[in-house]
KEVOZA-362883 format. One record per residue (C-alpha): residue number from 0; chain; x, y, z. Coordinates in pm, 1 decimal, decimal comma, m for minus. Layout:
 num cadena       xx       yy       zz
 NUM      A        X        Y        Z
...
This chain:
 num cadena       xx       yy       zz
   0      A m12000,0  14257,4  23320,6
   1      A m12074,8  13897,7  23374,5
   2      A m12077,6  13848,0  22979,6
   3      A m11707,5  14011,7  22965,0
   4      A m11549,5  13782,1  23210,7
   5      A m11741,3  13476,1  23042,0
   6      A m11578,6  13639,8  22684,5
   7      A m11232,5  13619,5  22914,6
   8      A m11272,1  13295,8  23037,6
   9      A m11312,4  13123,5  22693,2
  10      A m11019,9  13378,5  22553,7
  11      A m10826,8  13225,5  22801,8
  12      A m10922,6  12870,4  22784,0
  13      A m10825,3  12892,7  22447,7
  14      A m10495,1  13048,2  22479,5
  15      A m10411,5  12759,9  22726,3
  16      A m10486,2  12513,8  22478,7
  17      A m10319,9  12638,1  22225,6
  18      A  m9984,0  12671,9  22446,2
  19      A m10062,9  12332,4  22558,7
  20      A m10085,5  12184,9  22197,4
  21      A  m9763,4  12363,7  22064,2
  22      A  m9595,5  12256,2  22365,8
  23      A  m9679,6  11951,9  22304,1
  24      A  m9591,9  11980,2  21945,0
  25      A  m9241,5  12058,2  22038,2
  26      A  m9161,0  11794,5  22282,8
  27      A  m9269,9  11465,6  22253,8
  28      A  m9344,2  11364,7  22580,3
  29      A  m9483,4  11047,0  22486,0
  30      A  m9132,6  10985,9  22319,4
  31      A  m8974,9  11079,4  22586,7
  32      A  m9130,7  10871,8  22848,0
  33      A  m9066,1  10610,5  22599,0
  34      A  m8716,0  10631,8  22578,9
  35      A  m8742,4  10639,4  22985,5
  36      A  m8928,8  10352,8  22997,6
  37      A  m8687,8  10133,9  22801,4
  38      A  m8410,2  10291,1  23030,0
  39      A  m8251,1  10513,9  22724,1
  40      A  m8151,3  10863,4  22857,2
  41      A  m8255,8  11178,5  22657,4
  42      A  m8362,7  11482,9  22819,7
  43      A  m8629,6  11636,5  22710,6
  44      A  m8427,4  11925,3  22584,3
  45      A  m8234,2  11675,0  22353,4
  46      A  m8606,9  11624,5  22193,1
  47      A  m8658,5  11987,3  22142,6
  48      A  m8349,2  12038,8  21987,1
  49      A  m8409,3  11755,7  21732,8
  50      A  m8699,7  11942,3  21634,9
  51      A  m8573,0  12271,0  21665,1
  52      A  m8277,2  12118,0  21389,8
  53      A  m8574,0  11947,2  21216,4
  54      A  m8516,2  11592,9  21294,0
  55      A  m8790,4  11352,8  21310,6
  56      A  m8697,0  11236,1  21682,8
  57      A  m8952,3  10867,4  21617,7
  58      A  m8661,4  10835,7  21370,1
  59      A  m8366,5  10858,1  21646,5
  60      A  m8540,2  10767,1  21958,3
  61      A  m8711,6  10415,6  21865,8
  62      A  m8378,1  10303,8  21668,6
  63      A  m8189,7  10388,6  21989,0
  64      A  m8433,3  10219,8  22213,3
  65      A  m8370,9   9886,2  21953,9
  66      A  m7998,0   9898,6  21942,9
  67      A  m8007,7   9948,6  22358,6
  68      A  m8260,7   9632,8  22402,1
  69      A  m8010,6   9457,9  22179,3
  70      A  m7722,1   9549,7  22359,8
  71      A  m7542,1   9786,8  22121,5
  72      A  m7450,6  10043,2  22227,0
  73      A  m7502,7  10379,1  22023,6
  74      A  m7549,3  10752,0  22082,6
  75      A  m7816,8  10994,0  22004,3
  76      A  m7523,1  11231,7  21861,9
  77      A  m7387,7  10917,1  21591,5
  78      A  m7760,6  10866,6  21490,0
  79      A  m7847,2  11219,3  21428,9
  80      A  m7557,4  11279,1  21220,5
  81      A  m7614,8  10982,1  21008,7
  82      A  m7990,6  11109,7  20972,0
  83      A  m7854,0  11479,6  20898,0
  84      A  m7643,8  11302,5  20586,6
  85      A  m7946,6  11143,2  20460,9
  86      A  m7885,6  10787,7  20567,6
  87      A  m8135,8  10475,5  20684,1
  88      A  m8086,7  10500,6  21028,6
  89      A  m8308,1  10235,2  21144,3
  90      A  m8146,6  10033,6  20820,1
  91      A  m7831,1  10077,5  20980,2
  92      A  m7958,7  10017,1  21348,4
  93      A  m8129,9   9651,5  21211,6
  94      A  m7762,8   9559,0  20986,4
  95      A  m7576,3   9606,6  21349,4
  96      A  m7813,3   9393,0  21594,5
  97      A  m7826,6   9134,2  21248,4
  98      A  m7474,4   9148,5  21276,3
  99      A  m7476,6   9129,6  21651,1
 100      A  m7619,4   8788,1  21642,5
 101      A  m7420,8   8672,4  21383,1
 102      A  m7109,8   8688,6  21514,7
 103      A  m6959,9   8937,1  21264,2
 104      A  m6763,7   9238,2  21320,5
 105      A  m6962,3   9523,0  21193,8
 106      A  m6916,2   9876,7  21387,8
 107      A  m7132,6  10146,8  21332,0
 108      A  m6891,9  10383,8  21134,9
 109      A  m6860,0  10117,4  20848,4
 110      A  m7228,3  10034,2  20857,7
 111      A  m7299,2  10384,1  20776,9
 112      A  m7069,2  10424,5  20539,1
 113      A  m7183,4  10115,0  20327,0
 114      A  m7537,4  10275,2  20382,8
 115      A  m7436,5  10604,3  20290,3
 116      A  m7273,1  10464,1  19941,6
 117      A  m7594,0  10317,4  19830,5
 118      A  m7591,4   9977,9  19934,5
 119      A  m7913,4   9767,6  20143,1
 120      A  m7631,0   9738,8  20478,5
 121      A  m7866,7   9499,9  20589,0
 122      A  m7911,0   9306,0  20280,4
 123      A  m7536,5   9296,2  20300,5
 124      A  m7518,8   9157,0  20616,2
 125      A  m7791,0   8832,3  20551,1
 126      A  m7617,8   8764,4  20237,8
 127      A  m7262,0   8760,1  20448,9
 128      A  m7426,8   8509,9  20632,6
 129      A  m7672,9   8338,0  20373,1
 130      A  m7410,5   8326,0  20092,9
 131      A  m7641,8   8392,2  19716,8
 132      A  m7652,9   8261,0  19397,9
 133      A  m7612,6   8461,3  19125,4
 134      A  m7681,4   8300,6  18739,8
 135      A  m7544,4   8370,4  18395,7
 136      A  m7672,6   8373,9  18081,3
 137      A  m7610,5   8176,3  17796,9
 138      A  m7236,9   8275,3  17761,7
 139      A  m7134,3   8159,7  17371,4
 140      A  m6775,3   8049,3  17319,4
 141      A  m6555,0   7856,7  17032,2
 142      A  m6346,8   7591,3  17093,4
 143      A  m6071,6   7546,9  16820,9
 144      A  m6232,8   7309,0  16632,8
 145      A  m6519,2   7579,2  16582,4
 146      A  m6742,3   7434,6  16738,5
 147      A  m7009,2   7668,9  16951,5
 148      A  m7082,0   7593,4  17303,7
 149      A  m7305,5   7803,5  17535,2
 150      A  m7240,8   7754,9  17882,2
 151      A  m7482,3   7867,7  18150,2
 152      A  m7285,4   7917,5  18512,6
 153      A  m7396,3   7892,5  18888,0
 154      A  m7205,6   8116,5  19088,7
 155      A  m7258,2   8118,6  19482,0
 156      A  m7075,0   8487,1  19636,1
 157      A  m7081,1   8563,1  19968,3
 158      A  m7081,5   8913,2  20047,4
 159      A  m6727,3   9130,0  20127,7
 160      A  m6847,0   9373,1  20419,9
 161      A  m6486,0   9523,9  20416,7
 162      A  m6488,8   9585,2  20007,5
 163      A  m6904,3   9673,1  19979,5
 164      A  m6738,8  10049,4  20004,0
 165      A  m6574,9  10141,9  19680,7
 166      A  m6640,0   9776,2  19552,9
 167      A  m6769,8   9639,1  19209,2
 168      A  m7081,8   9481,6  19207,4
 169      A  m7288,0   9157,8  19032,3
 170      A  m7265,0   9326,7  18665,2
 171      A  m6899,8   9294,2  18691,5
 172      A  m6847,2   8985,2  18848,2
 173      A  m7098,5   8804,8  18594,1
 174      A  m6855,7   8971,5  18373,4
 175      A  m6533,8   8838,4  18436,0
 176      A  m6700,0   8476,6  18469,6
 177      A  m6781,1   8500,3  18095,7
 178      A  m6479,8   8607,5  18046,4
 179      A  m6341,1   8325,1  18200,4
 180      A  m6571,8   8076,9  18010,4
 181      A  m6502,7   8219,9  17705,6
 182      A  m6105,0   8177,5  17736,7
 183      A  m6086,7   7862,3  17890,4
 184      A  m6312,4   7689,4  17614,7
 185      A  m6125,6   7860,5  17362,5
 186      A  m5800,5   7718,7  17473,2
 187      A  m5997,8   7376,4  17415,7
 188      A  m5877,0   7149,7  17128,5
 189      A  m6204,1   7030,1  17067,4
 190      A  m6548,3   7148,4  17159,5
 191      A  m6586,6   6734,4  17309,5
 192      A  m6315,0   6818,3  17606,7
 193      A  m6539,2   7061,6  17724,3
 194      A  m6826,7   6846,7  17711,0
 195      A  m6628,8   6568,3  17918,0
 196      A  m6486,9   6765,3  18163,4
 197      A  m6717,7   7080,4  18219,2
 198      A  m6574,6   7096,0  18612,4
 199      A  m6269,4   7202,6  18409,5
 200      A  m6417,4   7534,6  18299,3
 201      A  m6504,6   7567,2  18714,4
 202      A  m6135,3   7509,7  18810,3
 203      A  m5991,6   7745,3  18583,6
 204      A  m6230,9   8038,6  18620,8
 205      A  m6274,2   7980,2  18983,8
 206      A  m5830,0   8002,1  19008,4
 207      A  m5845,4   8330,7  18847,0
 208      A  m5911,4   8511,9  19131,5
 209      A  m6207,2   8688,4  18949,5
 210      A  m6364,8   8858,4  19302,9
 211      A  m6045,4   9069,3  19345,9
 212      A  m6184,8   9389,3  19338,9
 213      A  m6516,1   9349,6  19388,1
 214      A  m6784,8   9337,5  19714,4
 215      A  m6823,9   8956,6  19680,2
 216      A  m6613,9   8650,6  19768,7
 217      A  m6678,7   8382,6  19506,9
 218      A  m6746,2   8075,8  19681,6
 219      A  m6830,7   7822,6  19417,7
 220      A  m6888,3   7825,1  19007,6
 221      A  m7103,7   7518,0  18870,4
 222      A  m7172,2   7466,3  18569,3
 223      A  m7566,3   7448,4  18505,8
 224      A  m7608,7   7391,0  18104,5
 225      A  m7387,0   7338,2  17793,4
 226      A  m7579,1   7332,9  17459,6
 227      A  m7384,4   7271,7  17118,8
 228      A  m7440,0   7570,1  16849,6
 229      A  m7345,1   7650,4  16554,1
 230      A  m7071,2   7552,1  16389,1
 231      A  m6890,5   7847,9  16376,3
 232      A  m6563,8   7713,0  16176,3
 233      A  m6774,6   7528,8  15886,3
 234      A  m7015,3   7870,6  15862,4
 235      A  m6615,1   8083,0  15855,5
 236      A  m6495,3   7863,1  15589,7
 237      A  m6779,2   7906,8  15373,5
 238      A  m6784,0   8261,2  15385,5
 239      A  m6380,9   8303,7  15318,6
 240      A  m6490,7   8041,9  15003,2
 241      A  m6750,0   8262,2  14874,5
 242      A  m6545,7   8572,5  14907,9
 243      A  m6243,8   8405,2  14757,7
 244      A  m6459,3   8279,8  14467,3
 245      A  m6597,9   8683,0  14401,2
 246      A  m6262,2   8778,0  14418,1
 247      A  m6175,2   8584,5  14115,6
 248      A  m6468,6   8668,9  13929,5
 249      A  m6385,8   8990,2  13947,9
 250      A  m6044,9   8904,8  13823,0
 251      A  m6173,8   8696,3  13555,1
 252      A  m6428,0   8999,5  13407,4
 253      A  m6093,7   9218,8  13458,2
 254      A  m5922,5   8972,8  13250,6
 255      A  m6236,8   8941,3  12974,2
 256      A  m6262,2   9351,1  12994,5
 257      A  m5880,1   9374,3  12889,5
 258      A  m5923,8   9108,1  12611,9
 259      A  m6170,0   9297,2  12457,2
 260      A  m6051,8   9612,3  12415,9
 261      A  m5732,5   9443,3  12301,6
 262      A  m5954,2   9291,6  12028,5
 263      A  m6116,5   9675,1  11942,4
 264      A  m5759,9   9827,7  11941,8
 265      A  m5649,2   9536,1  11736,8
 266      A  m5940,3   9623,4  11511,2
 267      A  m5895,1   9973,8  11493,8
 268      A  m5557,2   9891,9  11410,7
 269      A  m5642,5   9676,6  11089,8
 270      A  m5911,9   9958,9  10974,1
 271      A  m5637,1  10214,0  10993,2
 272      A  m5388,9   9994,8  10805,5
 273      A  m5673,7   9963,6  10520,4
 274      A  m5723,0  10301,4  10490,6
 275      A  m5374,8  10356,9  10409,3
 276      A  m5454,9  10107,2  10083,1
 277      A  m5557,0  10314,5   9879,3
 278      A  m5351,4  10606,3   9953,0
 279      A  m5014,1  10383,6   9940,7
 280      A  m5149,4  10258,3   9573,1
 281      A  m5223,1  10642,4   9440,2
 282      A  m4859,9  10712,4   9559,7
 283      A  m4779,1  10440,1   9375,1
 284      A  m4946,6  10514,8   9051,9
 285      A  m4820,8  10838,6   9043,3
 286      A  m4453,0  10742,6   9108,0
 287      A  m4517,7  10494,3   8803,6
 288      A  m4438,9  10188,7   9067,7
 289      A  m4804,2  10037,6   8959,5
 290      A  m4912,3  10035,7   8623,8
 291      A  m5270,2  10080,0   8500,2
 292      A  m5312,6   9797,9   8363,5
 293      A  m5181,5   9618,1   8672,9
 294      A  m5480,4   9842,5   8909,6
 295      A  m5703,3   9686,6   8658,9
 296      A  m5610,0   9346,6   8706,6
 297      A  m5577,4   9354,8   9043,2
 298      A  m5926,9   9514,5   9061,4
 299      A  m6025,7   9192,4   8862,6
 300      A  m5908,4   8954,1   9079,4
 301      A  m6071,8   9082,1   9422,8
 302      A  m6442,5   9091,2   9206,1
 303      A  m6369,7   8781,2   9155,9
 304      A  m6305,0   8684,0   9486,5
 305      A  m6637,0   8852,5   9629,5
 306      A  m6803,3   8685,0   9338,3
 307      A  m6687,6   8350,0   9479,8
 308      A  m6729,7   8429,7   9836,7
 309      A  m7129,1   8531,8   9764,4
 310      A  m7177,2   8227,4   9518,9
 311      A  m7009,3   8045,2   9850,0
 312      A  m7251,9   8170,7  10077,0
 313      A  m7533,1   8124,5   9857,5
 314      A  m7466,7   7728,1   9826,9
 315      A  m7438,2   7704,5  10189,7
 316      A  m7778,0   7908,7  10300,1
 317      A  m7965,9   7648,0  10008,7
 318      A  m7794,2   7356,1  10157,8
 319      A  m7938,1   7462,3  10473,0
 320      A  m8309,5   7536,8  10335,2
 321      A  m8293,8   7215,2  10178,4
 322      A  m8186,1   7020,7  10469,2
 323      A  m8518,4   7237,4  10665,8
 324      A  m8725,8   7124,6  10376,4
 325      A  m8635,8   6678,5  10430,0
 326      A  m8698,4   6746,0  10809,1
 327      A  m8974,8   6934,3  10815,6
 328      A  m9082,3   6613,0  10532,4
């Protein structure tokens, strides 16, 4: 008997601590008496229901006991829906007291939705106050002499807290100052204008209103480098010359092709006319227009001719040996 009521005892003792530990579980009392220490009201059945909709309450309670010590004044309902849509809410919680101190109006609705879009709402806020500086790269334009310049560019934004919603970001501002370099050194005369007067190239972009649009206001554009390239004219010219010169090669071996197959129909032309020789003098044998003895002579006279024309040639290639022979003497 005495064993069964020790058996009990322990059964029991161990029931009570495991009530005690899933009690515990589900409310937080140390939260809570947190919260009530730093004078934030939650009931303890506002902690229960966090967990109950599976919200982390450290991740509601200690951002509401920060904003409340700063003097901000927030609600456990505003937080938890912000957690519920997957947003920083501590993020958001540091970007308002940051903001706070600042001086800048920032309330909670937009600081959750520039947190909810993707953007550091905090990082937003220091760089609102501590304006950055965003460089180029070497950004290659021609001036109309053709001269290449590359132009590195300094440009100090400060961030737009009303425009970081739907806004453009750095890609697109680094963008449209290139774009501005690029036009206002090709308007240049001469690549040496430029060089003079590079605060020019800040004027004109910085008048172009190149931030409309976009979640920064462009303070300032210096210009950091300018290096002379290539020359981009000379290197044009050269290439329109060599093209220019293929072209009339081209036209020139068109001409040379046509020539010679002039020459071949030419030629075939002659051939054709000598084969009609001796056809033209048979017709005119039989029609009794050439007489025998005149085919004879006239056969007479072109033996001779060949005879002359290889004696000719003969003379000429001994002339030539001879002349070897004294040389080589």
């Amino acid at each position: 008997m005495d064993a069964l009521n020790i058996g009990l005892s322990i059964v029991s003792v161990v029931v009570i601590i495991l009530l005690v530990v899933s009690f515990l579980k589900l409310v937080p009392l140390g939260l809570w008496i947190s919260s009530l220490a730093a004078n934030v009201k939650v009931s303890i059945f506002n902690l229960i229901g966090m967990r109950l909709r599976r919200v982390v309450p450290n991740k509601i309670i200690l951002p509401l006991i920060k904003s409340t010590k700063a003097g901000i004044n927030l609600s456990v309902n505003e937080l938890e829906a912000h957690y519920l849509a997957g947003g920083n809410v501590d993020a958001v919680v540091d970007a308002l007291i940051a903001a706070e101190r600042a001086n800048i109006d920032l309330p909670f609705e937009k600081a959750a939705a520039i947190d909810l879009a993707g953007r550091d709402v905090l990082d937003a806020v220091k760089m609102s106050v501590n304006p950055k500086v965003i460089e180029t790269t070497n950004v290659s334009a021609v001036a109309k002499d053709g001269i290449e310049l590359l132009v590195k560019a300094r440009v100090t934004v400060r961030a737009n807290l009303e425009r970081l919603v739907g806004g453009a970001g750095e890609a697109t501002v680094l963008a449209r100052i290139g774009e501005g370099i690029v036009t206002t050194v090709g308007s240049s005369m001469t690549h040496k204008e430029v060089l003079e007067n590079p605060d020019g190239i800040s004027r004109t972009v910085l008048n172009k209103g190149l931030d409309s649009g976009t979640a920064f206001e462009i303070l300032s554009i210096d210009i950091a480098d300018i290096d002379v390239g290539r020359n981009i004219g000379a290197h044009l010219q050269t290439l329109q010359a060599e093209a220019d010169k293929n072209i009339a090669q081209a036209k020139a071996e068109e001409r040379r092709a046509m020539a010679v197959a002039r020459e071949q129909e030419m030629k075939a032309s002659v051939v054709e006319a000598e084969a009609e020789v001796p056809r033209a003098m048979a017709q005119a044998l039989r029609e009794g227009k050439l007489g025998v003895m005149d085919y004879y002579d006239m056969q007479n006279v072109m033996a001779d001719t060949k005879m002359r024309a290889s004696i000719s040639d003969n003379g000429n290639n001994n002339k030539a040996i001879g002349e070897d022979s004294n040389d080589k003497k």
